[in-house]
C-alpha positions in Angstrom: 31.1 -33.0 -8.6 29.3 -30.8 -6.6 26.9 -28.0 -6.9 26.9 -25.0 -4.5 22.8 -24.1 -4.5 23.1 -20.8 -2.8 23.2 -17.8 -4.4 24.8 -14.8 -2.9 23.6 -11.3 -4.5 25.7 -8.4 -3.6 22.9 -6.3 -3.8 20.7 -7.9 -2.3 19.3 -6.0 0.4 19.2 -2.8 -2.4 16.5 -5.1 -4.0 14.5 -6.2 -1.3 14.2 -2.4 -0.6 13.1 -1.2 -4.1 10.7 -4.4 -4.0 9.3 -3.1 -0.8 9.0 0.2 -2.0 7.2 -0.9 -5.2 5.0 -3.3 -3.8 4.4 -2.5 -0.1 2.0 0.5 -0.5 -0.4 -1.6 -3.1 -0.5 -4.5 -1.5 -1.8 -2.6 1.9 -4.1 -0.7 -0.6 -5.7 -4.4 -1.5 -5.3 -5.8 2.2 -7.5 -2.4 2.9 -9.7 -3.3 -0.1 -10.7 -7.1 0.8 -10.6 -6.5 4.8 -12.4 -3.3 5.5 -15.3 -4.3 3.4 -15.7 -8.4 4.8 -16.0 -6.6 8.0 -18.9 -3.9 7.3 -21.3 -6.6 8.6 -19.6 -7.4 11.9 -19.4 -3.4 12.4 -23.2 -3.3 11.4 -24.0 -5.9 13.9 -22.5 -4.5 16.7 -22.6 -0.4 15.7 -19.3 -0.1 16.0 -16.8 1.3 13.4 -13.6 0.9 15.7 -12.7 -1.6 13.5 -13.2 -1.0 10.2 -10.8 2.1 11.5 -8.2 -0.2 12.8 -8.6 -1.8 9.4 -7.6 1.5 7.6 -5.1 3.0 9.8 -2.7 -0.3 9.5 -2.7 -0.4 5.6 -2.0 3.5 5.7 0.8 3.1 8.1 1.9 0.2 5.7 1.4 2.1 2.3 3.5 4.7 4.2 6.3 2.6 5.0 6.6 1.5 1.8 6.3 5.5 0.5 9.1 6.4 2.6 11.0 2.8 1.5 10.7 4.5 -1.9 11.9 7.7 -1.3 14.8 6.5 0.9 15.9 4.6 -2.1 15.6 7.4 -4.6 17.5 9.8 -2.4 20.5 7.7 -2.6 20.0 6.7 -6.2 20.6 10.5 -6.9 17.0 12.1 -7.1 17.2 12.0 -10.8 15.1 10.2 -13.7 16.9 7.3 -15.3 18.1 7.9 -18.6 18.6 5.2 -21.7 21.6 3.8 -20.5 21.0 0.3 -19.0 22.3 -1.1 -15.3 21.9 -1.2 -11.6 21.8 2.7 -11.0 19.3 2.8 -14.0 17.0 -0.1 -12.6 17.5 1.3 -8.9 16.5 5.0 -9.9 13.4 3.5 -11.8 12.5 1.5 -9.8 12.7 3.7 -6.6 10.8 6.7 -8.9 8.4 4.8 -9.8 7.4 3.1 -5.9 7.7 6.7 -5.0 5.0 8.0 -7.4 2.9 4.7 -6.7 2.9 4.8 -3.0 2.4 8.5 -3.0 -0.9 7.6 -5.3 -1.9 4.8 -2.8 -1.9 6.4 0.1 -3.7 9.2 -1.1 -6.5 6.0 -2.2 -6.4 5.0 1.7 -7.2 8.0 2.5 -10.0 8.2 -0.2 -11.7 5.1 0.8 -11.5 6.2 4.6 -13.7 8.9 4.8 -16.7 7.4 4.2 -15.9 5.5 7.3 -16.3 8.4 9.2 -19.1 10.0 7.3 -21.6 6.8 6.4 -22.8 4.1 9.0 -21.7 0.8 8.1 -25.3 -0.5 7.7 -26.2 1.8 5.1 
């Protein structure tokens, strides 16, 4: 006897999505985190900022992406809360209200955590 091993979900490019858009926008916020500030000492060193900038402006295009993921998916879950009945339509409209109100969080961080790029030298 043998065993099929792959699994076939019908929904499984819905889930890949709702993942994305839960996930995407703060992972880029840690990506932006971690990389930005190992590379104040190369910007130091040559007294340029361009790429701390480059730095930011990626994981706010990517923390975007997964905002509109999120919203994508909650439009066509139905734009309303879940209630207390269980299932995919349930799951889907949490989860995609939830990456929505994330991401929309995150980026605002991005944003947060770029201006003192522009404001501050990175040697000080």
């Amino acid at each position: 006897m043998t065993v099929d091993p792959r699994t076939d979900l019908p929904d499984a490019g819905e889930l890949r999505a709702l993942w994305t858009g839960l996930l995407l926008a703060p992972a880029a916020f840690l990506i932006n985190l971690e990389v930005a500030y190992a590379l104040v000492p190369t910007a130091c060193a040559s007294s340029t900022k361009l790429l701390v900038h480059v730095v930011h402006a990626v994981c706010l295009a990517l923390a975007v992406v997964g905002t509109l993921t999120a919203w994508r998916r909650w439009q066509l879950t139905g734009e309303t809360w879940p209630g207390g009945a269980g299932g995919r339509l349930s799951r889907s409209r949490f989860m995609s209200g939830l990456g929505l109100l994330l991401s929309l969080f995150i980026v605002m961080v991005i944003v947060a955590q770029w201006i003192p790029s522009f404001v501050l030298s990175p040697c000080q």
